[in-house]
DODRENNU-161993 format. One record per residue: z, x, y of N, C-alpha, C, CB in turn. Coordinates in steps of 0.05 Angstrom, whole numbers. Glycine has a CB too. Example, Ala and Ser with C-alpha at 12.3 -4.5 7.8 and 13.67 -1.06 7.14 Angstrom:
% DODRENNU-161993
R     npz     npx     npy    capz    capx    capy     cpz     cpx     cpy    cbpz    cbpx    cbpy
R     156     264    -114     156     246     -90     156     264     -66     181     226     -89
R     142     257     -45     143     273     -21     157     258       1     114     282     -12
This chain:
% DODRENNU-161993
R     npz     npx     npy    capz    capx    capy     cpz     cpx     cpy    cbpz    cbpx    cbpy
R    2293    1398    1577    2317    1400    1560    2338    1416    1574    2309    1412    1532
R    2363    1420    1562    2381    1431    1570    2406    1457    1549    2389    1408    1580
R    2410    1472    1560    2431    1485    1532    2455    1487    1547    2423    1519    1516
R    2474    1483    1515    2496    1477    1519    2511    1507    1512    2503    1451    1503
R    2523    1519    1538    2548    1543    1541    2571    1539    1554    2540    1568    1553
R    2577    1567    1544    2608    1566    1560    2596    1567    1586    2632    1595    1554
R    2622    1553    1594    2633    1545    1632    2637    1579    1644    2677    1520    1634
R    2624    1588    1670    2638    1597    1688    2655    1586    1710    2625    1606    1696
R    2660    1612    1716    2686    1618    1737    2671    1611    1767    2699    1657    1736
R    2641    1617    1765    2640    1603    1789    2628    1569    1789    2622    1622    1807
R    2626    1555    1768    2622    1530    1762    2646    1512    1779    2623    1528    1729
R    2665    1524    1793    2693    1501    1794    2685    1497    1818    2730    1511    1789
R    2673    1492    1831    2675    1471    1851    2660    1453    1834    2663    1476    1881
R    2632    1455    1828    2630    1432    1815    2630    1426    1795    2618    1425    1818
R    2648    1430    1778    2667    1414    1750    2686    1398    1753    2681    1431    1733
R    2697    1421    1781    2726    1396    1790    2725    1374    1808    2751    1408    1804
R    2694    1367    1823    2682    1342    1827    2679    1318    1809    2662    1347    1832
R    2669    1332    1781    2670    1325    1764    2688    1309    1745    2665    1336    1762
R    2707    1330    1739    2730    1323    1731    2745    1296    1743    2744    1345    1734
R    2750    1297    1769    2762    1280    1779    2756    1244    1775    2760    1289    1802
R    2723    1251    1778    2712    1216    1764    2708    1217    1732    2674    1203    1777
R    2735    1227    1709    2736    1210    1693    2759    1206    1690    2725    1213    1674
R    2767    1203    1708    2805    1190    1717    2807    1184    1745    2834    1216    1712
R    2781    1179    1758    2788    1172    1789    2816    1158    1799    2765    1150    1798
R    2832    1138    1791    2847    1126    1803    2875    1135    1791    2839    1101    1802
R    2878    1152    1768    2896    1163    1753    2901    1189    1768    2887    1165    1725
R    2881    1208    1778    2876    1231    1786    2884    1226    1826    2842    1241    1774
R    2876    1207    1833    2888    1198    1859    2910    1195    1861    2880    1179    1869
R    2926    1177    1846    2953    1173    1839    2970    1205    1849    2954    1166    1801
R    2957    1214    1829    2973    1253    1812    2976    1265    1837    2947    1283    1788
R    2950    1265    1866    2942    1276    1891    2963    1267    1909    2915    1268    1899
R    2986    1237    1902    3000    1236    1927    2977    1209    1941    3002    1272    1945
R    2951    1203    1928    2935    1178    1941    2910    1199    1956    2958    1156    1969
R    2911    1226    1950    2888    1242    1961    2885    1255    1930    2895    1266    1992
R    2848    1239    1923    2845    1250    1913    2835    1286    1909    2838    1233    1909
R    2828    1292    1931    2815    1315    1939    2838    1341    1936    2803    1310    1971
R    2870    1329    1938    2890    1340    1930    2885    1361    1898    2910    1313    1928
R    2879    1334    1878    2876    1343    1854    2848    1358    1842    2880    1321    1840
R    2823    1352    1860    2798    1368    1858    2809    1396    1867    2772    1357    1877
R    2829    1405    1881    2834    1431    1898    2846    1436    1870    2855    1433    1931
R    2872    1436    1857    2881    1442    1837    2859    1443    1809    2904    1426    1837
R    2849    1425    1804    2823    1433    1783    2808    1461    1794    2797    1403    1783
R    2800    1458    1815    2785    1486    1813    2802    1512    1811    2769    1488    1838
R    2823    1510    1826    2849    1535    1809    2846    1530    1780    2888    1529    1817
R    2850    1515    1770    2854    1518    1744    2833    1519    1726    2869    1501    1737
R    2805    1514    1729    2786    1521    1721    2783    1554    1718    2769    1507    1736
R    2795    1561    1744    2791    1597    1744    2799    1609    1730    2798    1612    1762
R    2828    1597    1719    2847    1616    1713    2838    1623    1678    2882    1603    1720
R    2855    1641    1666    2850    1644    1639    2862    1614    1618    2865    1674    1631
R    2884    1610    1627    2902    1590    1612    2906    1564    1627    2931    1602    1607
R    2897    1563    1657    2896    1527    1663    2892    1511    1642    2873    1518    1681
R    2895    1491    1654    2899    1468    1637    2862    1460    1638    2926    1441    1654
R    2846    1466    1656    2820    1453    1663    2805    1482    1656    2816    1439    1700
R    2824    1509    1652    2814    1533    1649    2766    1529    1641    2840    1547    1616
R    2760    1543    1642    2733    1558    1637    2727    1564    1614    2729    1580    1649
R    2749    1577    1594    2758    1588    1577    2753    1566    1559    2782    1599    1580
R    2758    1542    1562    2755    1518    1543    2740    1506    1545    2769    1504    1540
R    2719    1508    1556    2705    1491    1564    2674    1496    1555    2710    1489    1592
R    2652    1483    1553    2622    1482    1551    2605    1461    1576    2616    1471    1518
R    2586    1476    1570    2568    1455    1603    2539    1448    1593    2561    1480    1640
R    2542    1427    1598    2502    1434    1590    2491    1433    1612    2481    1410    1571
R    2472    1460    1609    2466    1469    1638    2433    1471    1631    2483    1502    1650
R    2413    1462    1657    2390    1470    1663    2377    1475    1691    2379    1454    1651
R    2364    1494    1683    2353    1513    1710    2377    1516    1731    2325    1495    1728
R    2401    1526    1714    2424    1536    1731    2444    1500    1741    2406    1557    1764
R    2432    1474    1740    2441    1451    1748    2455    1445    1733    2427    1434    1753
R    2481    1446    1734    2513    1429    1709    2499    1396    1698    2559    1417    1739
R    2497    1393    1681    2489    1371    1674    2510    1341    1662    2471    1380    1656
R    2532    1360    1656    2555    1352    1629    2571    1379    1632    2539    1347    1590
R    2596    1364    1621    2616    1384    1612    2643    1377    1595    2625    1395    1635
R    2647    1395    1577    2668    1385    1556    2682    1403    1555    2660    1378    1530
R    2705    1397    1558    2728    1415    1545    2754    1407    1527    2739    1427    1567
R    2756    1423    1520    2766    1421    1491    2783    1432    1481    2752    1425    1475
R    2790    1427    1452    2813    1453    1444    2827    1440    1419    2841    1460    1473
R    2832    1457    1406    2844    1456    1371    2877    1445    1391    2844    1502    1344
R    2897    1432    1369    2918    1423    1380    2933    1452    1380    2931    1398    1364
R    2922    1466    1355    2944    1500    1356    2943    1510    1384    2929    1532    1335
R    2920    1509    1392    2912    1523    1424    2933    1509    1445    2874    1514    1435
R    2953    1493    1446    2965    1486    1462    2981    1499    1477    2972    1473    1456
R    2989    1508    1462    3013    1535    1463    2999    1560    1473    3028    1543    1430
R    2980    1556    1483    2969    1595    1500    2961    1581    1518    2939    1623    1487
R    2965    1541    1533    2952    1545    1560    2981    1537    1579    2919    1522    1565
R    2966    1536    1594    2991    1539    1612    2991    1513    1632    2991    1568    1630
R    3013    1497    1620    3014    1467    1623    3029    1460    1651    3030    1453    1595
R    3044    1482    1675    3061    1486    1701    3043    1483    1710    3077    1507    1710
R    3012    1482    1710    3000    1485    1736    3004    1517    1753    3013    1461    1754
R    3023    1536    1746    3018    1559    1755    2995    1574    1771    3021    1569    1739
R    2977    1571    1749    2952    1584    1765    2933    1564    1795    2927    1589    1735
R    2954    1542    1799    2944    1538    1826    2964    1534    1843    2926    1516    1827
R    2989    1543    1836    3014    1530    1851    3017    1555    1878    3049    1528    1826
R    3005    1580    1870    3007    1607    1888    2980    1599    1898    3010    1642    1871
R    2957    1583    1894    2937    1574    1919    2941    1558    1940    2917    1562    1912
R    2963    1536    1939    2959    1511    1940    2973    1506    1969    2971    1495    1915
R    2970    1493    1988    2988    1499    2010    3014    1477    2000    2972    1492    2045
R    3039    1486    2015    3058    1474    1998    3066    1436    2000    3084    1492    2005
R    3048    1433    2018    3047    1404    2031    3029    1390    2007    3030    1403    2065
R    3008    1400    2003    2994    1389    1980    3012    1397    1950    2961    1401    1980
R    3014    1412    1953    3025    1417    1921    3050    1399    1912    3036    1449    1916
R    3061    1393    1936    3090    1370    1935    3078    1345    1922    3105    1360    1971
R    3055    1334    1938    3044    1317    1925    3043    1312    1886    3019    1323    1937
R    3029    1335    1884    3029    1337    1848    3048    1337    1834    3019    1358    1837
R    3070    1361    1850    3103    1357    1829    3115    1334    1832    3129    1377    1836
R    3101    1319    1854    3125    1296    1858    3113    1267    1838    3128    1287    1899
R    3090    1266    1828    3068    1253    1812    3063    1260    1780    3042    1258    1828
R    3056    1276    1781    3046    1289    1754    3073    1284    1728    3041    1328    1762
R    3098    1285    1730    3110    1278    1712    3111    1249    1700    3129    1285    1719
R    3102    1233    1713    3109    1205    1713    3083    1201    1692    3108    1187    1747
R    3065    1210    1707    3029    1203    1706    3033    1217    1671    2998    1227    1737
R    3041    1236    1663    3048    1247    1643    3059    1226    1620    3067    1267    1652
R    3074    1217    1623    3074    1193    1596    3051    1174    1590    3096    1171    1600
R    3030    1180    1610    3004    1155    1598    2999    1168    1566    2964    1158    1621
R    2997    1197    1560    2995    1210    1541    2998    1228    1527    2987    1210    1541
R    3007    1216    1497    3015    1205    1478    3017    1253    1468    2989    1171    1461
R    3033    1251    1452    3034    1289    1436    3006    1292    1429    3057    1296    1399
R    2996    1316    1424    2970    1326    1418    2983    1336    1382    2955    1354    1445
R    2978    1317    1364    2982    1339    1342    2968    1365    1337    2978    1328    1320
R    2988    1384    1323    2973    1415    1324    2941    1415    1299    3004    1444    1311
R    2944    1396    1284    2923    1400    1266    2891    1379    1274    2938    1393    1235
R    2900    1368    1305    2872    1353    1308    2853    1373    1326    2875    1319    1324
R    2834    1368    1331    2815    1382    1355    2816    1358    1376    2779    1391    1345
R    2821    1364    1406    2826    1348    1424    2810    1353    1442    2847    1347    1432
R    2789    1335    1459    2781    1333    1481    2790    1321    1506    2766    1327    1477
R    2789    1334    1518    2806    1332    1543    2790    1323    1568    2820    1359    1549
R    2763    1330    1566    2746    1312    1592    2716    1321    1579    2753    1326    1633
R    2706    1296    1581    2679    1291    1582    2670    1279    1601    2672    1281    1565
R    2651    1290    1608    2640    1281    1639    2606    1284    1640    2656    1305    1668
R    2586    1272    1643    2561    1285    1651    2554    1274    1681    2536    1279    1629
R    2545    1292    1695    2536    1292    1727    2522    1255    1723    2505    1325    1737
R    2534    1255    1748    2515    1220    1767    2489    1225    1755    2508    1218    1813
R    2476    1246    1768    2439    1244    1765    2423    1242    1737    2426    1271    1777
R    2448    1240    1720    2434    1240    1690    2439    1221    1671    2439    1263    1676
R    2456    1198    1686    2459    1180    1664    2444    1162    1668    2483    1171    1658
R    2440    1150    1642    2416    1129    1636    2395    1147    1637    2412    1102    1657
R    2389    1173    1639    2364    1182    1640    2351    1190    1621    2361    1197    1654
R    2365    1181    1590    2358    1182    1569    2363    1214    1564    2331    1169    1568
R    2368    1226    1569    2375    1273    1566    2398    1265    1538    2406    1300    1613
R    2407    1234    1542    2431    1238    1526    2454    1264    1527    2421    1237    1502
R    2462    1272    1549    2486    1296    1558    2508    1288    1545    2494    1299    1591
R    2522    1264    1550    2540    1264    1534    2539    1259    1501    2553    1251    1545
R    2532    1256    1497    2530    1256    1456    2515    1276    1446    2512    1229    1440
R    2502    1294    1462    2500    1325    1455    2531    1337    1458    2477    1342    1476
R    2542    1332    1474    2558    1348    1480    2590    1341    1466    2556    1348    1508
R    2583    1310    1461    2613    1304    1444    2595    1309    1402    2631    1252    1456
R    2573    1308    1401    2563    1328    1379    2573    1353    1382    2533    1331    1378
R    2570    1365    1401    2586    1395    1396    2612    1394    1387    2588    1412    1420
R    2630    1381    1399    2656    1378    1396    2660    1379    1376    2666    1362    1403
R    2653    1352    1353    2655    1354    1323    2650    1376    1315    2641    1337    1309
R    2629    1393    1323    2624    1424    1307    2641    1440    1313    2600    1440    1313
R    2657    1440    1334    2677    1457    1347    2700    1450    1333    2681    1454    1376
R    2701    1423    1326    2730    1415    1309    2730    1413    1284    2742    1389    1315
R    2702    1418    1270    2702    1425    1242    2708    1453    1237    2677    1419    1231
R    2696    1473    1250    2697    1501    1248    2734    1509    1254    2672    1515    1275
R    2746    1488    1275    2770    1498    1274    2781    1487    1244    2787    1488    1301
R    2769    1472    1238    2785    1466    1210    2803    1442    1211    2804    1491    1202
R    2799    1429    1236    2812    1391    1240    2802    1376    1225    2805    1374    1268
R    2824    1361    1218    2804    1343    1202    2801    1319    1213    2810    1339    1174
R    2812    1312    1245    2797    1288    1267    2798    1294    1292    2810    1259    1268
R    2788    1285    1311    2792    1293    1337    2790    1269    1348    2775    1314    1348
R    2808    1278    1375    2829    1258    1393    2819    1251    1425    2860    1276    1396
R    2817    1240    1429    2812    1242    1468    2834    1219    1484    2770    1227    1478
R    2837    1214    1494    2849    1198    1520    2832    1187    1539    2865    1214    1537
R    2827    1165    1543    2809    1148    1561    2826    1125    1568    2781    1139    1547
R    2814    1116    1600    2824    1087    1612    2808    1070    1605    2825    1083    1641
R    2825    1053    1595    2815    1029    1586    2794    1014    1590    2828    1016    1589
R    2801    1011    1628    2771    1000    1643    2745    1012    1639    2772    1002    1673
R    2741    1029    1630    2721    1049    1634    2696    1046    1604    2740    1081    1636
R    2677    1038    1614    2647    1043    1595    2658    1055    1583    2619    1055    1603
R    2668    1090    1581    2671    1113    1564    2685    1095    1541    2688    1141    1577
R    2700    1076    1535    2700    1064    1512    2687    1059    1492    2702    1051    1514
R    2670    1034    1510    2640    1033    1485    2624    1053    1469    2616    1025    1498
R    2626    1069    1495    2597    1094    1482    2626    1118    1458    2574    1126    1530
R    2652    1111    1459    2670    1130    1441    2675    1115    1423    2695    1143    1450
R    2675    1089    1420    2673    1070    1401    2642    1072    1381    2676    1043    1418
R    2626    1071    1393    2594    1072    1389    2594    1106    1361    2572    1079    1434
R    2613    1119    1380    2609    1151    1362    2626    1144    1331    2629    1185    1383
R    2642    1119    1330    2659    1121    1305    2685    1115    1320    2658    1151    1288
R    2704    1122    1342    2716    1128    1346    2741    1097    1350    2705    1146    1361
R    2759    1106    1331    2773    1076    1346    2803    1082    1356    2776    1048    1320
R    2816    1057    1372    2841    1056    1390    2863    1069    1369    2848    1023    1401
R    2876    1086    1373    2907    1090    1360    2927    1077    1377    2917    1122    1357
R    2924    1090    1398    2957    1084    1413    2945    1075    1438    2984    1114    1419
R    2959    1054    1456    2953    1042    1477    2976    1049    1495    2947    1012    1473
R    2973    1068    1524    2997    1073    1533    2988    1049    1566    3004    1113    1537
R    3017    1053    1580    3019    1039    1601    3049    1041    1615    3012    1014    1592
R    3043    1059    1650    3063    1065    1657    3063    1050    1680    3068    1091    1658
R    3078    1033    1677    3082    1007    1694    3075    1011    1729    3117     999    1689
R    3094    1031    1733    3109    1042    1751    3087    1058    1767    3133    1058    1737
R    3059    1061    1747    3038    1074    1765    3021    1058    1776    3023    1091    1752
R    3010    1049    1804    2995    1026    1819    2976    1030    1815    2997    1022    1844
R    2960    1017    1808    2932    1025    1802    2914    1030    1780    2931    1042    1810
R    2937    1034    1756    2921    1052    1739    2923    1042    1709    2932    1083    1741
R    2905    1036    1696    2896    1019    1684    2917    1027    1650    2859    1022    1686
R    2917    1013    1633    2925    1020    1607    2902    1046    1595    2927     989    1587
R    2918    1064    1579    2896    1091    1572    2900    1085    1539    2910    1132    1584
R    2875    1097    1529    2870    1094    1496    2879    1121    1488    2837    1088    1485
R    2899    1120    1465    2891    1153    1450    2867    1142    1430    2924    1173    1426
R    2845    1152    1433    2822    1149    1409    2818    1165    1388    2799    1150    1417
R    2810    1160    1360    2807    1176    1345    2785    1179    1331    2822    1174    1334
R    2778    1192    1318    2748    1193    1300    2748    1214    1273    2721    1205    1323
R    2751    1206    1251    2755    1225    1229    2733    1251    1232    2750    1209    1201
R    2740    1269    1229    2711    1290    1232    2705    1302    1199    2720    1325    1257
């Protein structure tokens, strides 16, 4: 089995491996066409207190020390204490790569849709290669937490963002969850139409 806690500070190398394959071709885009661009910025921002990928928001299901899954999350009120500039990796970043992101990231930014302040929002769900299909079920423990995390904030639904192409449909469909808004930024190569999803909690 496995238990589900808060994320450390030294987890970000591998979260922001992570991170990156549940938006692979969206998250390449953001890099300038290197994805490894945007894994460097996830792990800044995993560190920091208020990143956007911060630690602070996040849960892991972890066993015998091995990341298994990871969710992070957040009440829509919480928007407003993180820190949406990328700051906490812009003073890491060498300035050749970081051009990449400012020159990307605004565009990539209209796939999705305002976070209202009264939903609970997930922002990445991910469980490690070595555990899917292995029956551990990591992710639906871990998007079960969520709902508990977004009842206790007092939401009364919670929200995620997913590409279209992507399984993660079925199995967020499968939880209850259905399509609100369908975005699509023409102008981005590669990158598929994104769902805002919803699910009453």
């Amino acid at each position: 089995m496995f238990a589900i806690e808060p994320g450390r500070t030294e987890d970000a190398e591998v979260v922001a491996a992570m991170i990156a394959e549940t938006d692979r071709d969206l998250f390449t885009f953001c890099g300038g066409g290197d994805l490894s661009v945007w894994v460097e910025l996830t792990e800044w921002e995993w560190r920091a207190a208020r990143g956007i990928y911060s630690h602070t928001l996040s849960h892991v299901a972890r066993r015998n020390g091995e990341i298994l899954g990871l969710l992070i999350s957040y009440s829509g009120r919480q928007i407003e204490h993180t820190d949406w500039s990328f700051g906490s990796s812009r003073a890491h970043m060498a300035e050749e790569r970081w051009s990449r992101i400012a020159a990307t990231y605004s565009q990539a930014a209209f796939l999705f849709p305002a976070i209202p302040k009264d939903v609970y929002y997930v922002q990445n769900l991910v469980t490690h290669p070595s555990v899917r299909g292995s029956g551990l079920s990591v992710g639906r423990r871990l998007m079960e937490h969520a709902f508990q995390l977004g009842r206790a904030a007092g939401c009364p639904s919670l929200h995620l963002d997913v590409d279209s192409s992507t399984p993660a449909v079925d199995f967020y469909q499968h939880l209850g969850f259905q399509v609100l808004v369908k975005t699509e930024v023409p102008g981005i190569p590669g990158v598929h139409t994104h769902y805002r999803m919803v699910c009453e909690l």
